[in-house]
ChimeraX commands (.cxc) that place a marker at each C-alpha (Angstrom):
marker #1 position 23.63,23.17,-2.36 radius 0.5
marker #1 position 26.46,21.20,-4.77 radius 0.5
marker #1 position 24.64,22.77,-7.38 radius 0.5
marker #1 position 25.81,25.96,-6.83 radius 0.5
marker #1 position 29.09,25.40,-6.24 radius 0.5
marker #1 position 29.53,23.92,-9.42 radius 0.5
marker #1 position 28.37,26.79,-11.22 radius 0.5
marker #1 position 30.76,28.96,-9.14 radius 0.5
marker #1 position 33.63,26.44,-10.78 radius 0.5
marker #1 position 31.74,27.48,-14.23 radius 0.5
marker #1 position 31.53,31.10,-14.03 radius 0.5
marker #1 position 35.56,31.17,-12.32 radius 0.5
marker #1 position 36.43,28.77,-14.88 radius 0.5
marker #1 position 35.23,31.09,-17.27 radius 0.5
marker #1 position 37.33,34.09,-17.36 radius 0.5
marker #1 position 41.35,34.19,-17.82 radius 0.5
marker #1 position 42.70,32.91,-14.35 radius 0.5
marker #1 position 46.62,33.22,-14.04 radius 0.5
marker #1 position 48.90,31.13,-11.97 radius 0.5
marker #1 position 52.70,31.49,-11.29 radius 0.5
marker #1 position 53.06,27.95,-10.65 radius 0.5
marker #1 position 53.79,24.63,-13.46 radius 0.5
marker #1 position 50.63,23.20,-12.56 radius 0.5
marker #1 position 47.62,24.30,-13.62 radius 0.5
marker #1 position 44.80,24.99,-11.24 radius 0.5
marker #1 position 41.60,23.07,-11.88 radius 0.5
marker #1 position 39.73,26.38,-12.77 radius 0.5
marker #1 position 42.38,26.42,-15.21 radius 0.5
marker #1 position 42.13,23.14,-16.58 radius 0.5
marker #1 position 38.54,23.33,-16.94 radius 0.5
marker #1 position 38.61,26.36,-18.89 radius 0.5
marker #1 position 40.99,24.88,-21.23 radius 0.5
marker #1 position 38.72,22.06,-21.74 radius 0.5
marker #1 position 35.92,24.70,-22.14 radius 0.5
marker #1 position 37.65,26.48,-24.33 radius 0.5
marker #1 position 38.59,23.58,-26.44 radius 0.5
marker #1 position 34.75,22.40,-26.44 radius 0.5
marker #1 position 33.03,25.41,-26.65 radius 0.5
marker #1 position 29.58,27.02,-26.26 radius 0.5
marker #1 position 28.27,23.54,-26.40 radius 0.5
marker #1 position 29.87,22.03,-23.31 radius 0.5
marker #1 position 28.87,25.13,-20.93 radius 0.5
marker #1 position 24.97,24.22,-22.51 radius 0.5
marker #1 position 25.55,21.01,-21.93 radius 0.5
marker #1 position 26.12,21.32,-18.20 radius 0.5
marker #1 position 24.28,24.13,-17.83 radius 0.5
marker #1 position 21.18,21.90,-18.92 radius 0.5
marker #1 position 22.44,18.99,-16.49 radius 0.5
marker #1 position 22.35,21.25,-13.39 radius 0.5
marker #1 position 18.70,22.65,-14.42 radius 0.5
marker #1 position 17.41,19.13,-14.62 radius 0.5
marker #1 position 19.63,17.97,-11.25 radius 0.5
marker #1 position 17.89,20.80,-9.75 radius 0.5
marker #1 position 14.26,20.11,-10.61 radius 0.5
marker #1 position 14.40,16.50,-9.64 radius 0.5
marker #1 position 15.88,17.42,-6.13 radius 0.5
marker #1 position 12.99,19.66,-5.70 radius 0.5
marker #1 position 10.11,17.28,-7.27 radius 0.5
marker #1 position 11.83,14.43,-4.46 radius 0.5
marker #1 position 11.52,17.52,-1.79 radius 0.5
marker #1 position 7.52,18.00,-2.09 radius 0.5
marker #1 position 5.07,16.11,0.36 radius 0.5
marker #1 position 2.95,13.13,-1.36 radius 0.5
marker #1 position -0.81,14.39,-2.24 radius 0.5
marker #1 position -1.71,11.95,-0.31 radius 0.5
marker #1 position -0.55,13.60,3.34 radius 0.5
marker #1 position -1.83,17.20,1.87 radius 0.5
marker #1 position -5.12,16.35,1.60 radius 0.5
marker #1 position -6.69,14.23,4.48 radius 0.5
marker #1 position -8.58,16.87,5.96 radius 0.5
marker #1 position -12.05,14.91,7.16 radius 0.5
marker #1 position -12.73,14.03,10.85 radius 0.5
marker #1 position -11.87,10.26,12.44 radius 0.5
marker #1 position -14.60,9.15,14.22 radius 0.5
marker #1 position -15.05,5.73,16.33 radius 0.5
marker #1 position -16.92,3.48,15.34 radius 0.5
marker #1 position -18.14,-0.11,16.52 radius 0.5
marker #1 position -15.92,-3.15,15.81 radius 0.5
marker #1 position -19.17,-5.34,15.22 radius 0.5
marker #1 position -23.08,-4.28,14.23 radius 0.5
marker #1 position -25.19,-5.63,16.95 radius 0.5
marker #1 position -26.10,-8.72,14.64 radius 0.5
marker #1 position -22.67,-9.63,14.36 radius 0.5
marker #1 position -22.03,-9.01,18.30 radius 0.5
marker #1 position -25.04,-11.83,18.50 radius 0.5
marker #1 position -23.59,-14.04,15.90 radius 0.5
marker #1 position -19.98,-13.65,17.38 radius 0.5
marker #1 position -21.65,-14.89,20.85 radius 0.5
marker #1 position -23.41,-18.20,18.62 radius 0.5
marker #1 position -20.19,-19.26,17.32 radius 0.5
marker #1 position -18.20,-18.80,20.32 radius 0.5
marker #1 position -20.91,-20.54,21.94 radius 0.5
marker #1 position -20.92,-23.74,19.31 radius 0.5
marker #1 position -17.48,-23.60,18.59 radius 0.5
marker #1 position -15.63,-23.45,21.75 radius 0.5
marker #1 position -12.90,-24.97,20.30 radius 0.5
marker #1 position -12.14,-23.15,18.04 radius 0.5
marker #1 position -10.68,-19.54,17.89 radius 0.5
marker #1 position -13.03,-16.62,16.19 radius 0.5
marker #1 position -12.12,-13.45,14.77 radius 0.5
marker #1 position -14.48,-10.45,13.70 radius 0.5
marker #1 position -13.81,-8.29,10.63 radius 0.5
marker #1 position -11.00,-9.57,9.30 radius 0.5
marker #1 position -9.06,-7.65,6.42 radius 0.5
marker #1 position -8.98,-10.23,3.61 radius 0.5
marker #1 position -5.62,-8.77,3.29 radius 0.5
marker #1 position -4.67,-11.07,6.74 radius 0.5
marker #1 position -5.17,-14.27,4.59 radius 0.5
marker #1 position -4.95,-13.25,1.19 radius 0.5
marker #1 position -1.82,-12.28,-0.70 radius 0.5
marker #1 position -0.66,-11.23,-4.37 radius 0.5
marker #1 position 2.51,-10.19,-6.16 radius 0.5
marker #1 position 0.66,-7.67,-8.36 radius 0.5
marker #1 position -0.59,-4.38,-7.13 radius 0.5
marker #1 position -3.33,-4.79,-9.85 radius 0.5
marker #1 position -4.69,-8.45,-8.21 radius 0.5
marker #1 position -3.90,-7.15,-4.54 radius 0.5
marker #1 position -6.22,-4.08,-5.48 radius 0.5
marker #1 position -9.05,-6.56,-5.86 radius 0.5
marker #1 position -9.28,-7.34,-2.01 radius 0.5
marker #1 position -6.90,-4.89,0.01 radius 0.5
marker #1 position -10.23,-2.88,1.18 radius 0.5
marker #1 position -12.87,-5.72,1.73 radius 0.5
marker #1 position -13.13,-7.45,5.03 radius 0.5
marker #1 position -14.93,-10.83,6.18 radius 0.5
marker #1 position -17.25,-11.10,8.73 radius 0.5
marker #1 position -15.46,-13.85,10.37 radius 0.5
marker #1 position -12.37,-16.15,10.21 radius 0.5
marker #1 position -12.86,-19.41,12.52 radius 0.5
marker #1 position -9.23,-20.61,12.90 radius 0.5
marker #1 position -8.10,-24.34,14.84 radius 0.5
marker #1 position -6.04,-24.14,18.14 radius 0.5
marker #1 position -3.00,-23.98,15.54 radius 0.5
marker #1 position -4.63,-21.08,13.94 radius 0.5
marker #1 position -5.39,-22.62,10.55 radius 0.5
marker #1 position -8.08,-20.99,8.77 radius 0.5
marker #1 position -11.30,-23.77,8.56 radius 0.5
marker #1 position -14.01,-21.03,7.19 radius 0.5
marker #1 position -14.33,-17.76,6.51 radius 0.5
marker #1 position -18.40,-16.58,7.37 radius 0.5
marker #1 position -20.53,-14.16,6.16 radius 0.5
marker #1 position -23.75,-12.76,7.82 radius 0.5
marker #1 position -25.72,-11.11,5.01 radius 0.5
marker #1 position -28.47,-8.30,6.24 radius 0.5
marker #1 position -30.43,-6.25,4.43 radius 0.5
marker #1 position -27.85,-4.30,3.18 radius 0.5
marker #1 position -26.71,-7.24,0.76 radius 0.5
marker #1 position -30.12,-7.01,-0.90 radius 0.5
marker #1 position -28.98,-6.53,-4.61 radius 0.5
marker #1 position -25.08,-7.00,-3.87 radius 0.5
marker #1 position -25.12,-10.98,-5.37 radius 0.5
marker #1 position -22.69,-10.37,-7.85 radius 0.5
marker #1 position -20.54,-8.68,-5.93 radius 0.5
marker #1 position -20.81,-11.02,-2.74 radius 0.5
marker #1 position -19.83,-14.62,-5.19 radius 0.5
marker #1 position -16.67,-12.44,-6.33 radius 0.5
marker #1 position -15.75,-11.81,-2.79 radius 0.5
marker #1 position -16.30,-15.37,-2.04 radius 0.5
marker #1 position -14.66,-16.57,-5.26 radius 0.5
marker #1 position -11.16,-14.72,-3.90 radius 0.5
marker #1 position -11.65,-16.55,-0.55 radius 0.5
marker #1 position -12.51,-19.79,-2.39 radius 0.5
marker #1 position -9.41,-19.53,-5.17 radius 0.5
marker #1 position -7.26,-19.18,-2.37 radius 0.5
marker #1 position -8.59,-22.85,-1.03 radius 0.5
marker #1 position -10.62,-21.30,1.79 radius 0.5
marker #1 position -13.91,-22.18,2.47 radius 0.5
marker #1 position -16.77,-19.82,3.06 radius 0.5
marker #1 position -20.07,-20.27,4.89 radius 0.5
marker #1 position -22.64,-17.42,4.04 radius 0.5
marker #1 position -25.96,-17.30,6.00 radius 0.5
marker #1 position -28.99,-14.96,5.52 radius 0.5
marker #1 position -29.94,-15.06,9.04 radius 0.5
marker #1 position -28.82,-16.08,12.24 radius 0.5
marker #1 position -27.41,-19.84,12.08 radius 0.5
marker #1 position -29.35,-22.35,14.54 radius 0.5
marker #1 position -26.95,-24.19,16.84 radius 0.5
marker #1 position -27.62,-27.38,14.87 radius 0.5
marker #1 position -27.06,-25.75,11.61 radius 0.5
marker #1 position -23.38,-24.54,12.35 radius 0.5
marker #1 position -22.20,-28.03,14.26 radius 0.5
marker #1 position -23.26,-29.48,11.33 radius 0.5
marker #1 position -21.84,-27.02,8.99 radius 0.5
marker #1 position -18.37,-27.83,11.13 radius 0.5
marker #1 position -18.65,-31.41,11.26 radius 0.5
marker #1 position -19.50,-31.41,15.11 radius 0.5
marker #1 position -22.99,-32.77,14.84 radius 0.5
marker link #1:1,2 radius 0.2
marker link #1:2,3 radius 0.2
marker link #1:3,4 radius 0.2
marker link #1:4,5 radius 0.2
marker link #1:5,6 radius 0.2
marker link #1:6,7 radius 0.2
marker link #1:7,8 radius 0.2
marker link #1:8,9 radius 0.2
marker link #1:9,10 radius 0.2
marker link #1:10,11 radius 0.2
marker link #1:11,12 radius 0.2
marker link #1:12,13 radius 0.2
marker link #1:13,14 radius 0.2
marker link #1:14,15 radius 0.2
marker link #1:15,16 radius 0.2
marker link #1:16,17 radius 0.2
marker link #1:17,18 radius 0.2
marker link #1:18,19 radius 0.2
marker link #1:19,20 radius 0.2
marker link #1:20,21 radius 0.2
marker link #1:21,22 radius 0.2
marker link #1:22,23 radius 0.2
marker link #1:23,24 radius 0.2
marker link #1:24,25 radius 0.2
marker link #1:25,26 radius 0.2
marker link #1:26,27 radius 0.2
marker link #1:27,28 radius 0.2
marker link #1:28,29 radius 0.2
marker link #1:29,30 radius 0.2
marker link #1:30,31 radius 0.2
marker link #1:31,32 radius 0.2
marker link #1:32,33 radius 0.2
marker link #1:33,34 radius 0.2
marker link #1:34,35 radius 0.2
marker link #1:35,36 radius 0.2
marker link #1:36,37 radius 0.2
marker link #1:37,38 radius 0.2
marker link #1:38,39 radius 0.2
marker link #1:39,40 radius 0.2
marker link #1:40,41 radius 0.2
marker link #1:41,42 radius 0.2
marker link #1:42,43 radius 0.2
marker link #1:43,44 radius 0.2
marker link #1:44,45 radius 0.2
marker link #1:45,46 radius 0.2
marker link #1:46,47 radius 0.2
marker link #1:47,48 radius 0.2
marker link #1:48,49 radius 0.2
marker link #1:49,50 radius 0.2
marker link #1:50,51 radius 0.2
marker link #1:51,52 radius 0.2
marker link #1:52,53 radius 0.2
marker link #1:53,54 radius 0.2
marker link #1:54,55 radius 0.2
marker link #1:55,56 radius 0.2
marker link #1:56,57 radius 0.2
marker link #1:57,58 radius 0.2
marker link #1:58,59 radius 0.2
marker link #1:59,60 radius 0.2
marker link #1:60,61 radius 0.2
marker link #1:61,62 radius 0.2
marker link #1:62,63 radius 0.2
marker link #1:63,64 radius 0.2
marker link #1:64,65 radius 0.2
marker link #1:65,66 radius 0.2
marker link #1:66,67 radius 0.2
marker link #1:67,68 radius 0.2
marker link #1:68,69 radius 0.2
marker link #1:69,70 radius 0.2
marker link #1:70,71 radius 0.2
marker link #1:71,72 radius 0.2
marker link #1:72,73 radius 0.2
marker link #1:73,74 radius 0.2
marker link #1:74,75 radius 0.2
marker link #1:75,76 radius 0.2
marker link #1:76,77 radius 0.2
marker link #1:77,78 radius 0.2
marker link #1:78,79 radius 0.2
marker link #1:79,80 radius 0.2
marker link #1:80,81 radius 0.2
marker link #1:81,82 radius 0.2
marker link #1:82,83 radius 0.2
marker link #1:83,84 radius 0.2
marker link #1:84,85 radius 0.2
marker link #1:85,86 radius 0.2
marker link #1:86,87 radius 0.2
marker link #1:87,88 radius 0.2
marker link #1:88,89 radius 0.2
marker link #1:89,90 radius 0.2
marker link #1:90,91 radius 0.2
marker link #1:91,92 radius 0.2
marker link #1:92,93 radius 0.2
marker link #1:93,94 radius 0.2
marker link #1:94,95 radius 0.2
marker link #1:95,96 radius 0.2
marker link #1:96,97 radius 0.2
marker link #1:97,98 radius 0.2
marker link #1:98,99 radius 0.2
marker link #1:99,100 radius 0.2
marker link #1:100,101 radius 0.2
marker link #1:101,102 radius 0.2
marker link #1:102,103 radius 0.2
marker link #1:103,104 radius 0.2
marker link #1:104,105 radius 0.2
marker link #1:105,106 radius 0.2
marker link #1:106,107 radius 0.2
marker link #1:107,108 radius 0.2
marker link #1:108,109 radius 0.2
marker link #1:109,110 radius 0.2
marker link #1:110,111 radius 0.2
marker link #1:111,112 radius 0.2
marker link #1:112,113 radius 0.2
marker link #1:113,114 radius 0.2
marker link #1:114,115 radius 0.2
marker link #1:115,116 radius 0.2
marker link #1:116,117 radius 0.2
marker link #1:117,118 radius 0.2
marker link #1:118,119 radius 0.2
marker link #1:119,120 radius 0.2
marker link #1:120,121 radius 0.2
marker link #1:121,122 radius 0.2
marker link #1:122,123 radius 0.2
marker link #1:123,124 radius 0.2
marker link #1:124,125 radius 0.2
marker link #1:125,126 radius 0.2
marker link #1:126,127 radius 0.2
marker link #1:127,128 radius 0.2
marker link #1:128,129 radius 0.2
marker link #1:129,130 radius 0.2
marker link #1:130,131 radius 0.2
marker link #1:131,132 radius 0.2
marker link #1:132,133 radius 0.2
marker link #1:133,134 radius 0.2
marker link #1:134,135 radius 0.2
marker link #1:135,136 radius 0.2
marker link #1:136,137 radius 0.2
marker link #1:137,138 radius 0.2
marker link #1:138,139 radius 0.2
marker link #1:139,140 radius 0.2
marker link #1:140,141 radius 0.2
marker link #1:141,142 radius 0.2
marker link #1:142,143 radius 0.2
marker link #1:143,144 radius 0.2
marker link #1:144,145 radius 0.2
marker link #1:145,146 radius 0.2
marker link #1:146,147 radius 0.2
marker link #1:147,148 radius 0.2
marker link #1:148,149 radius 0.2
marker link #1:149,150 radius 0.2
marker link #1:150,151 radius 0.2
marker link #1:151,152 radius 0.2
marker link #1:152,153 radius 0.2
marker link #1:153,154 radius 0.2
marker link #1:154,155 radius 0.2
marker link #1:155,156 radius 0.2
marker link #1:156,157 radius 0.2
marker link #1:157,158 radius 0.2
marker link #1:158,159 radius 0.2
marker link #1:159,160 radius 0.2
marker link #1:160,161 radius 0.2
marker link #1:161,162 radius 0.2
marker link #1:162,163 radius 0.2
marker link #1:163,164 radius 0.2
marker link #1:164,165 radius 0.2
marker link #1:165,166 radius 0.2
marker link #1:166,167 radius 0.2
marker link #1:167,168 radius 0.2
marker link #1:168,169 radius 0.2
marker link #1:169,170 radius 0.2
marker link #1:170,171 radius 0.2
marker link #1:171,172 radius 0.2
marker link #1:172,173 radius 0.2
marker link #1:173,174 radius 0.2
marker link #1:174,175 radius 0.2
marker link #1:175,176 radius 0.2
marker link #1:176,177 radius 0.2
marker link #1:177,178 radius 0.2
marker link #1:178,179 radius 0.2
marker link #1:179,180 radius 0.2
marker link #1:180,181 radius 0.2
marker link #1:181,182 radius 0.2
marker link #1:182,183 radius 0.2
marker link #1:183,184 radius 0.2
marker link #1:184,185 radius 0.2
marker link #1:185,186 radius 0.2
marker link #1:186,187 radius 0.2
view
């Protein structure tokens, strides 16, 4: 470690070193400037190696984050069976269009600011229904039963989609055929 050998330059530098030739040695040199500066430029460096030190080692240590994941992965299903059944209406209806499940909102949102991106990184939509050029036209959302009692938090979900100029389509239940051609302008 360079830290060392520069307190092997310190301690050398510290006692009386001789030479028989004009120039000085830089052991020699150093403990003239030593000696000129005294007790406080041996603390002062002394004090800049310690620190040196301790923020090589703090860089050295493994991020919490890798130390503790210690739970099981498990597989799980890309789609409930409700959304399997509402993937197959909307393929069905819109076969023109192209249809993804569970889509990170993180896929069509964006933000400078940790902060603003923290607001959406973990939520996902049901499903994005993109044109042939893969522009987004709506972003859907099948509430169950397990929205009961999540309002507020389901209009701030859909007021990131909407603030970003996307539009989204939430039903309760299953959409009739009717319902989403008209919903899409294909009626």
């Amino acid at each position: 470690m360079h830290y060392a050998a520069v307190l092997i330059v310190f301690v050398a530098s510290s006692t009386r070193i001789s030479t028989d030739c004009d120039a000085p040695s830089f052991p020699v040199l150093l403990y003239e400037v030593m000696e000129e500066a005294g007790m406080a430029f041996l603390l002062a460096a002394l004090l800049t190696m310690i620190i040196l030190s301790v923020r090589a080692w703090l860089r050295r240590r493994p991020p919490a984050a890798r130390t503790k994941a210690a739970g099981p992965v498990v597989a799980q299903q890309l789609l409930t069976s409700r959304e399997q059944m509402m993937y197959f209406r909307l393929a069905e209806v819109l076969s023109d269009h192209i249809i993804f499940g569970q889509v990170a909102f993180s896929a069509f949102l964006s933000a400078r600011d940790t902060p603003t991106r923290n607001t959406f990184d973990r939520k996902r939509a049901d499903f994005v229904v993109c044109s042939k050029a893969f522009e987004i036209l709506a972003i859907i959302e099948l509430d169950d039963s397990s929205h009961k009692g999540r309002e507020v938090a389901d209009a701030k979900r859909d007021a990131l989609a909407t603030a970003a100029g996307y539009r989204v389509l939430r039903y309760k239940r299953m959409p009739e055929p009717e319902q989403l051609r008209a919903d899409f302008g294909l009626a």
